[in-house]
Steps between C-alpha positions, in 0.01 A plus 500: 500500500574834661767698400775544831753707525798436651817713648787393542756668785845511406793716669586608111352754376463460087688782333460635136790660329427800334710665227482864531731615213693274267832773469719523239635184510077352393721197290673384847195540677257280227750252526497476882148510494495219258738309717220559837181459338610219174335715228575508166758798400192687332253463802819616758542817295136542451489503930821719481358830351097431682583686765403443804521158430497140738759301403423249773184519739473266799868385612648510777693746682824390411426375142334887440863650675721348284277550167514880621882482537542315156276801376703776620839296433364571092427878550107447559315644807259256666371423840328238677168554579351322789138356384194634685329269746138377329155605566403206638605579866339837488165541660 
């Protein structure tokens, strides 16, 4: 059997949220990030202080807003990061 490839066509976009720099506050912010992602404390701080780091990669719009917000909210700078289109369509 071949293998087929398949794209799918959505209005949404997937987003990735990208911390850029934990702050001061880096406690708050590995607790929010545990609260997004469901890591375990150590893995959250371990994300916290690799930076640039994906918290989440491939969510929607929305979903990548408000993780930003929460972000921010603890002192963190992050932004959401629109994923590139794949290679597929590309001649």
């Amino acid at each position: 059997m071949a293998d087929e490839y398949f794209l799918l066509v959505c209005d949404d976009v997937p987003h990735d949220v990208v911390l850029t720099d934990p702050g001061t506050r880096t406690l708050d912010v590995v607790h929010v990030i545990r609260r997004l992602t469901g890591l375990s404390l150590w893995h959250s701080k371990v994300l916290a202080v690799q930076i640039p780091a994906v918290i989440l990669a491939g969510v929607p719009q929305e979903d990548a807003e408000s993780a930003v917000t929460a972000l921010r909210d603890a002192g963190a700078q992050a932004e959401a990061r629109q994923q590139p289109e794949p290679d597929l369509l590309k001649p």
